[in-house]
N, C-alpha and C positions, 0 to 999 in steps of 0.2 A: 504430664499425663499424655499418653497416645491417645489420640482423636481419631475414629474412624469413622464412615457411616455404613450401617447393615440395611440392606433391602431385603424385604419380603419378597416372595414373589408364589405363586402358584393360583389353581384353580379355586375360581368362585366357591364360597363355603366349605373347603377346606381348614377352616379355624385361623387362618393369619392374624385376624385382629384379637380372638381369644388367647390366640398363643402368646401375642407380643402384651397384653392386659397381665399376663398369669407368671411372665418374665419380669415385669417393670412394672406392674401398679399402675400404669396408665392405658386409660381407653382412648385408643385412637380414633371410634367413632363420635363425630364430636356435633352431629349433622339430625337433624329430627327424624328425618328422610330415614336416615341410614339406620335409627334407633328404632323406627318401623317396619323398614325392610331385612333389615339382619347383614345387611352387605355394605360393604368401605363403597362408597362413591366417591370420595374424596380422598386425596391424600392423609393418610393420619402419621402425628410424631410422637415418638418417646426417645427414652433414654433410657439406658443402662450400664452399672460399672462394672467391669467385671478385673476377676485378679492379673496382677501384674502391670497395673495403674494406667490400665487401659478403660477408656470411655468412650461406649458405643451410639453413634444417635441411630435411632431406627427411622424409617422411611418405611410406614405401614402403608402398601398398593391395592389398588384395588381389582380383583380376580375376573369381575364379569369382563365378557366379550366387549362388551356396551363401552367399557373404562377404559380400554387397551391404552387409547390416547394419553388418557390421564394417570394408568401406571408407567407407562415411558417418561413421562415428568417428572419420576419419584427414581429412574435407574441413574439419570446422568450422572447424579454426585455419589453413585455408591463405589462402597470398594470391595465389601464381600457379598453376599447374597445368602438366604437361607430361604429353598424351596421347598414350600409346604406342600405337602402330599397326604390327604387323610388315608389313613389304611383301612376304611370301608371302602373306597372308592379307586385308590389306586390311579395311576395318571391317565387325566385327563387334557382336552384340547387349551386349556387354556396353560396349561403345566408346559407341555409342547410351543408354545408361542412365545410363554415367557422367557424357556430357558435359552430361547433362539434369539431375545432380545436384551437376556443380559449378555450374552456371547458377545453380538453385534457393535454392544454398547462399552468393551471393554472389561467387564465383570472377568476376572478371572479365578478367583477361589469365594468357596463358601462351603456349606453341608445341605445335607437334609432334615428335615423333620416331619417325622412322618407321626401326624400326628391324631387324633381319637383310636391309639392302641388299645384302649381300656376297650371298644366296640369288637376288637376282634378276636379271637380265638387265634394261639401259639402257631396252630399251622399255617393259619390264614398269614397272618404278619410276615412269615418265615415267607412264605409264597410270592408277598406285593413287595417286599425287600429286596428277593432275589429280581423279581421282574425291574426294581427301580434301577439297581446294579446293573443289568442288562440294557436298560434304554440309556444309560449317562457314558454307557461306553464310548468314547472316543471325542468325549465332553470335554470342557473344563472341568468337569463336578465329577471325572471317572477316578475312581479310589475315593472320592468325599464320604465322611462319616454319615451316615443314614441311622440319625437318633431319634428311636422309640420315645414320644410323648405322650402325655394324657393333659389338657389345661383345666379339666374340670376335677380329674383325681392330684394333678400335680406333679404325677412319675413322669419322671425321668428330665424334669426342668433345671436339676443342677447339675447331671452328666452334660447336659447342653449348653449349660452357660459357660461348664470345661472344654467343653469343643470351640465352643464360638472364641473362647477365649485363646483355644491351642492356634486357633487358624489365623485371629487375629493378630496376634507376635509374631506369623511370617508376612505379611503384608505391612508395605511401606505408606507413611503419611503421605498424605501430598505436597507438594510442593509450595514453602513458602514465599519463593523470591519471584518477581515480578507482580507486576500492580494486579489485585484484586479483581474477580470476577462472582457476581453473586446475581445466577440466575433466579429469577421471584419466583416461587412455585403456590403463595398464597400474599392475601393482601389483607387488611384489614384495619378497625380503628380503637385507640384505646383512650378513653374519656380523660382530658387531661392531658394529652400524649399525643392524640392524631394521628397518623397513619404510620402502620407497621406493617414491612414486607420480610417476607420469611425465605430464606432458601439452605443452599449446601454448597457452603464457598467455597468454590473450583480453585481458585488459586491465593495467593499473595495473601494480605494481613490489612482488614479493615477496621477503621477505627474513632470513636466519638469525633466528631469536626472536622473530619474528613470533607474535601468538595467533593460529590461526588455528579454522574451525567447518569440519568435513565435511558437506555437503549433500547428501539429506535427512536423515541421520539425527540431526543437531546434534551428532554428536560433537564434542569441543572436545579441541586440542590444542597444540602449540607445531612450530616447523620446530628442526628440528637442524641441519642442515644444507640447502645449494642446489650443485647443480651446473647447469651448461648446458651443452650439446652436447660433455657427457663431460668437461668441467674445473670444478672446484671453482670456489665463485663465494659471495660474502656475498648477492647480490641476485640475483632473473631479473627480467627486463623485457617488456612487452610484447612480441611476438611471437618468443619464443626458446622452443624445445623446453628445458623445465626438467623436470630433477628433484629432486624434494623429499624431506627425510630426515624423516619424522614422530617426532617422541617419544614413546613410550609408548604407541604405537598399534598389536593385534596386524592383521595382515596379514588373517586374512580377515575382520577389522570393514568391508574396504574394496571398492568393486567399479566397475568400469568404468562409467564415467555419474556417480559421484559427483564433484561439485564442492567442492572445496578454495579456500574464501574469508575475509575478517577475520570475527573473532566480532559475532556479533550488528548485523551489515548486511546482510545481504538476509535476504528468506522465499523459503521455497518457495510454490508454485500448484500450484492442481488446475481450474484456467480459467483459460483466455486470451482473448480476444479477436483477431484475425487478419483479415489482406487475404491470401485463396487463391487460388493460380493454378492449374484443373485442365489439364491439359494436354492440348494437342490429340490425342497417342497415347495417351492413356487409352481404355481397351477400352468402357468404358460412362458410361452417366451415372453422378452422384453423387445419391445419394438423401439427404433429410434424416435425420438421427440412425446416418449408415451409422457403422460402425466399421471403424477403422484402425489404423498402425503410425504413429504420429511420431516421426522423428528428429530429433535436436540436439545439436549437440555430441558430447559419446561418450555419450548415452543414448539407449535408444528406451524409450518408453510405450504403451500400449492408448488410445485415445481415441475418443471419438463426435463424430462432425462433427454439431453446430447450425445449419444455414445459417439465417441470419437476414435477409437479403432476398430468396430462390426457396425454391422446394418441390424445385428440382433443381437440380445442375451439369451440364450437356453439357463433354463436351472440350472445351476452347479455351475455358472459361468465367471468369473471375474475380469474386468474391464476398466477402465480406462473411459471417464464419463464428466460433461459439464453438466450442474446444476442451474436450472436457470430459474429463479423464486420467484414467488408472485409477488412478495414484501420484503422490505428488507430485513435482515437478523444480525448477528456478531457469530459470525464462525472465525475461528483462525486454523492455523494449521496442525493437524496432530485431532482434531476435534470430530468424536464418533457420530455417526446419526443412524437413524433406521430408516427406512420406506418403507409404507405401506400402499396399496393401491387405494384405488377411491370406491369400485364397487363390485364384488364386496370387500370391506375394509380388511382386508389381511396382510400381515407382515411377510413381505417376500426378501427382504435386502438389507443391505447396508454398509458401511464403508466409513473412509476416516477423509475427510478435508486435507485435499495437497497443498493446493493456492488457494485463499481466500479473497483474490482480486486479481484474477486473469483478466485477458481480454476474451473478445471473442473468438473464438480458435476455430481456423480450418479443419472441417475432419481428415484423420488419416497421416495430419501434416507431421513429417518424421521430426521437423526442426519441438514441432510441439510434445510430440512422442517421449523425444529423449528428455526433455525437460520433465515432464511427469514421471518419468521414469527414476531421474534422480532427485526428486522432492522425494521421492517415495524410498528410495533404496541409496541413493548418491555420495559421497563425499560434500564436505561444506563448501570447499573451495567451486565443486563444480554445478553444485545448487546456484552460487552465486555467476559466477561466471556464467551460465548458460541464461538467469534470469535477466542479466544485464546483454548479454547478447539478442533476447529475445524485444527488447526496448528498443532495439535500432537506434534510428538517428534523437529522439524521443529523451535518452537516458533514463536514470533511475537513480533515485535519492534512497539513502542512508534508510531513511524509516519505511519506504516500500518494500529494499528488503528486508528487512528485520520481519515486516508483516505479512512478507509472501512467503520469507522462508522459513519463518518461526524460529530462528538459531536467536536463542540468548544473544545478549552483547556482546560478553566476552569473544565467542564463539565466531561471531560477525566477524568483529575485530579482526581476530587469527586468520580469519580465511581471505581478507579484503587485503591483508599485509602482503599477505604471498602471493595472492594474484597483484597487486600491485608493483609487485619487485617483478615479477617476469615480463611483465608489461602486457598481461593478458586481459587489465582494466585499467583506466583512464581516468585518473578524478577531474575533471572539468570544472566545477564550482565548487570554493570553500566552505561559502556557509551559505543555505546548507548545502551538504555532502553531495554531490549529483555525480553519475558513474555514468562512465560509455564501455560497451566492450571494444577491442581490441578492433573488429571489423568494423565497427560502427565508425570510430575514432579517424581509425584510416578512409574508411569512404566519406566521413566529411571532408577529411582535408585534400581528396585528390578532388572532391566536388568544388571547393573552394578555388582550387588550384585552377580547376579547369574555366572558373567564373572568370577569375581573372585573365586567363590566355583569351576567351573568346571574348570579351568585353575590350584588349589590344589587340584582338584582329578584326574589331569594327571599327576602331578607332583608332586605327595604326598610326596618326602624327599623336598620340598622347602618349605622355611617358608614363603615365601609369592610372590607379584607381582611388578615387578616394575611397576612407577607411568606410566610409556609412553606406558607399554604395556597394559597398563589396560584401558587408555585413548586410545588405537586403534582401542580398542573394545567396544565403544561406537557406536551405528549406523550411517551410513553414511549419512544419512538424519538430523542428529542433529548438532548442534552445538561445535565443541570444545571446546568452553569457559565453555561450562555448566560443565564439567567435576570437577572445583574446586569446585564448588558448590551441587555437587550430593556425592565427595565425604565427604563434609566436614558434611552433610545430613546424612550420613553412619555412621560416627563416633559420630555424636550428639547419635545415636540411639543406641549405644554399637554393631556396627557389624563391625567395621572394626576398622582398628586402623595403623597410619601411622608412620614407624621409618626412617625416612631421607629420601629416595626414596625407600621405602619399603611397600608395604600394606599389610597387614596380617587380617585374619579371624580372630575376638575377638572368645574366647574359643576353636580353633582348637590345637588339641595335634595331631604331627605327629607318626604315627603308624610304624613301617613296619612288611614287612613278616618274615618266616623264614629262607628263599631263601633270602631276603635282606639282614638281619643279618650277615647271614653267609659270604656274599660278606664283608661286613665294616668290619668283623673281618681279613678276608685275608687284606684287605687294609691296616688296621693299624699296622697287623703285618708286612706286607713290608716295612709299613714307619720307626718302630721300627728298624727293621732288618736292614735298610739302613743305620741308622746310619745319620753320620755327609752329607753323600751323596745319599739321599732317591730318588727311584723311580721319573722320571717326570710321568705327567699325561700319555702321549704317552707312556711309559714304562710300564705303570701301567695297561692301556687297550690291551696292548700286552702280557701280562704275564698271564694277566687273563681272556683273550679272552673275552673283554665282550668293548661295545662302550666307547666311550672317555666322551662321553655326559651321560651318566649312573655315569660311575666312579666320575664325579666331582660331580653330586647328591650328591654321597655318601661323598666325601672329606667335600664339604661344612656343611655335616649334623655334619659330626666328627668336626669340626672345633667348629659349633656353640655351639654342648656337650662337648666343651674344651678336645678334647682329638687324635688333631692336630691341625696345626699352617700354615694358609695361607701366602707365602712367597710371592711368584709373583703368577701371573695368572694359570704357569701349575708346579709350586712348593710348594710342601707343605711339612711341619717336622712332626714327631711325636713328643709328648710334652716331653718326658726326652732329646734325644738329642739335642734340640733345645735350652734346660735348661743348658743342661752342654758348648756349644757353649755362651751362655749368660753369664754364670758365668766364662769361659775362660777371655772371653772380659773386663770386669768390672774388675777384679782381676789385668789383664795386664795395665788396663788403670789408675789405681789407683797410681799403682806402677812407670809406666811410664809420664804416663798424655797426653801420645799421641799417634795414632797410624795412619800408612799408608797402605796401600790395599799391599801390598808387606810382611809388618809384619802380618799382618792378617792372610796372604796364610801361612807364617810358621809357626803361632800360630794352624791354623787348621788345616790345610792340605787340604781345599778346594782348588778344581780349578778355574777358571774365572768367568764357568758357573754356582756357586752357592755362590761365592764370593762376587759379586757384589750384588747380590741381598737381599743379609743378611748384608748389610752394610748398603743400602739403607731400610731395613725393620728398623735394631735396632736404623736410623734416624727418622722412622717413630712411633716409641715406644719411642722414648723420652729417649732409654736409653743413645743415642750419638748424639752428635752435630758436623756440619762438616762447617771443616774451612779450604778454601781451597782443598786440596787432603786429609787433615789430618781428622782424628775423634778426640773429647775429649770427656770425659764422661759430660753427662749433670747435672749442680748439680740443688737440690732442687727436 
């Protein structure tokens, strides 16, 4: 069976709720209020079947001025609309307001019904027909059937439910693929059962056991049960009035406007991004940063209009605008809303959600321009491509954009493959997904690039950087991870080249002065001169008045031109004494076949404090192997 929902909509006392009773057997006034006043306060539901195995839920709205709020709660989930128009009265302000807000809200077909015909006289009706004809011109509702009704004589309620039905077989279901969304639009409790939340399930297929999250407050819960349009059900489905049986959730944890979705798939926003239509019966202009009411779904929020390409809106204007909310809500992209001002509450606007989680955006900015421009109108490849361009150094994961740019998976997929192959996006981390654009990618790696040149022209005797410190100096804005991947980019390109945790500039030759020179010569002449007991580093910076951090420069530079021998951290040999100690040792061990740190000291004549460390070095050279306290020469 096709599932659809019908909205009512028109002027207060216009019979909406009589008409939709005299249709379907159910009153949608269901409020004591309302059964004293004569007027829907509240949203009211029914149902109806009609032929060609179609089932209709109605969304009965409420007409007064007072409710407007509370009928834009009742549009979000509609797909057709039927505006009531009594023909004593003929169109009134509220007729005018509505039709402007199922327009806004994506309503595209419905009819008329024009309804207490039995009050008027043949000419009369013939007169406010022609007049309704005349104002829907250039409507969605222009050419819509305008069917003569009576709900207290009956006439003409099955020509109607032939309409509703004709118009209903060109309108498409909603969409059942992606996860569930079900705006609350009523709350309540049923004895034995506990709380039940009602709405019009915008998307996907909810179903008994489901986990699911209440939106914003993250409440997290489970369904008990599902009904639709008043019969028990394991599942509801896109576009069916459901309601949901929560577990273990007390009733006023919940409130109209909250959205009931799977745990941990969507966030809420406090910016949007948006293409606004002000309306040409809008009383004034739109000033930047004005403040307003936005509707969606069944919530409204406080917000401040951003325009981001004028200083103003005129009526009849369309722009280019951030939303900035007082609370947060679940908009994504594709997602309609209306605005109203604050005083007086009138509907001037409205518009569809681009980004759902921008930043804060420069006005005016072109880089920002075009990006909006193609959320709104663009190719997928360049939605994506420009959102990852727009992340800089920052990147962007797999599920940002899925959520900033609304494309299906599939869709993602395709367009992440091709920009991928041209190399106009960057995957950086596997899991998860993190992207650079093509700019971003390159100005990290010429930033890295240039770490490393200036970090060897402060420290010209080093051969190069270590891996951590080089990765320190990546911006703090970026990612860590990228770091493998920028450097392994470097070295594809011949400009860097990595020896264990070493990085070195490909083709750099260390220089020095002739004031340096002169230092390493002293240097190695002390190591020389020291013999079997050479200078510590501390010694070394004391004798030649120069820093400790200087001198090891120099040690390490002699070391790598083989012509000193790093022992421990602040000991170093020159390379003949260091030779004749070696060939001491190997000669004794040969002979002997063993030695202990006690024969050692009297083979050298070392003390403790270079003893140990030349036992543990020539363990580390592979000349000796240690067993126990003992050394033996290592063979092979």
């Amino acid at each position: 069976m096709k599932h659809l929902i019908l909205g009512t909509a028109g002027h207060v006392d216009h019979g909406k709720t009589t008409l939709v009773k005299a249709l379907t057997g159910i009153d949608t006034d269901r409020l004591k209020e309302e059964k004293e006043r004569g007027i829907t306060i509240e949203l009211g539901f029914a149902h109806l079947e009609l032929p060609g195995d179609i089932l209709l839920g109605i969304v009965d709205v409420p007409g007064h001025e007072r409710f407007v709020r509370t009928m834009v709660a009742g549009v979000g989930g509609m797909d057709l609309v039927m505006l009531v128009i009594a023909a004593d009265e003929g169109i009134m302000p509220q007729t005018r307001e509505h039709l402007e807000i199922c327009r806004l809200l994506g309503v595209s077909k419905g009819l008329v019904a024009l309804t207490k015909c039995d009050m008027v006289d043949t000419e009369w009706l013939e007169l406010v027909t022609e007049e309704i004809r005349d104002y829907l011109s250039g409507s969605f509702l222009e050419g819509a059937p305008i069917m003569p009704v009576s709900a207290r004589s009956s006439t003409g309620l099955e020509d109607l439910k032939r309409g509703l039905a004709g118009i209903a077989a060109e309108v498409n279901e909603k969409s059942m693929d992606g996860p569930f969304r079900l705006p609350v639009d009523r709350i309540f409790t049923v004895t034995g059962f506990g709380t039940v939340v009602t709405g019009t399930l915008l998307s996907g297929i909810i179903k008994t056991g489901d986990e699911v999250e209440i939106l914003p407050s993250g409440l997290t819960t489970r369904v008990r049960g599902v009904q639709t349009h008043g019969r028990k059900s394991d599942t509801g489905s896109a576009g069916q009035r459901v309601a949901v049986n929560l577990q273990g959730v007390d009733h006023t944890w919940i409130q109209r406007g909250n959205v009931v979705v799977p745990r941990e798939v969507f966030q809420t926003t406090r910016t949007v991004d948006a293409r606004f239509n002000y309306l040409p019966s809008a009383p004034r202009e739109l000033k930047h940063r004005a403040m307003v009411h936005l509707h969606s779904a069944t919530y409204e929020v406080s917000a401040q209009v951003i325009l981001l390409d004028r200083d103003a809106l005129q009526p009849g204007d369309t722009g280019f605008v951030q939303l900035r909310l007082k609370n947060p809500v679940l908009l994504l992209p594709g997602d309609l809303f209306i605005v109203r001002t604050h005083s007086p509450q009138t509907t001037v606007g409205g518009g569809a959600v681009l980004d759902p989680a921008p930043p804060r955006r420069r006005r005016r900015s072109a880089d920002a321009l075009a990006l909006l421009h193609a959320l709104l109108e663009g190719e997928d490849a360049e939605k994506i491509r420009l959102l990852a361009r727009e992340s800089l150094f920052s990147g962007i994961t797999l599920a940002e954009l899925g959520i900033r740019s609304g494309l299906p998976v599939k869709r993602l997929e395709v367009a992440l493959t091709g920009l991928l192959s041209k190399g106009l996006l960057v995957q950086m981390v596997r899991e998860p997904r993190i992207f650079l654009g093509k700019e971003a990618s390159d100005g990290l790696k010429e930033k890295l690039f240039h770490e490393l040149q200036r970090y060897l022209k402060e420290n010209s005797l080093k051969e190069g950087i270590s891996k951590e410190e080089l990765k320190s100096r990546i911006p703090k804005r970026s990612d860590p991870r990228f770091f493998g991947p920028l450097l392994s980019a470097l070295e594809k390109e011949g400009k860097a080249l990595t020896d264990r945790d070493l990085v070195r500039e490909i083709g750099r030759k260390i220089t020095t002065t002739e004031n340096q020179a002169c230092l390493q010569k002293k240097i190695e002449a002390a190591l020389n001169s020291g013999g079997f007991t050479p200078p510590t580093l501390k010694e070394l910076g004391d004798s030649l008045r120069c820093p400790e951090k200087e001198i090891l420069e120099h040690l390490n530079l002699l070391v790598r031109e083989g012509r000193g021998m790093k022992i421990k951290t602040d000991i170093f040999y020159a390379s003949e004494p260091l030779s004749q100690i070696r060939e001491k040792l190997i000669n004794y061990l040969r002979e002997k076949g063993e030695i202990l740190p006690p024969e050692f000291r009297e083979l050298t004549g070392l003390s403790r404090k270079f003893l140990i460390p030349l036992m543990e070095y020539f363990d580390q050279e592979k000349v000796t192997i240690r067993v126990g306290d003992k050394r033996m020469l290592r063979k092979g």
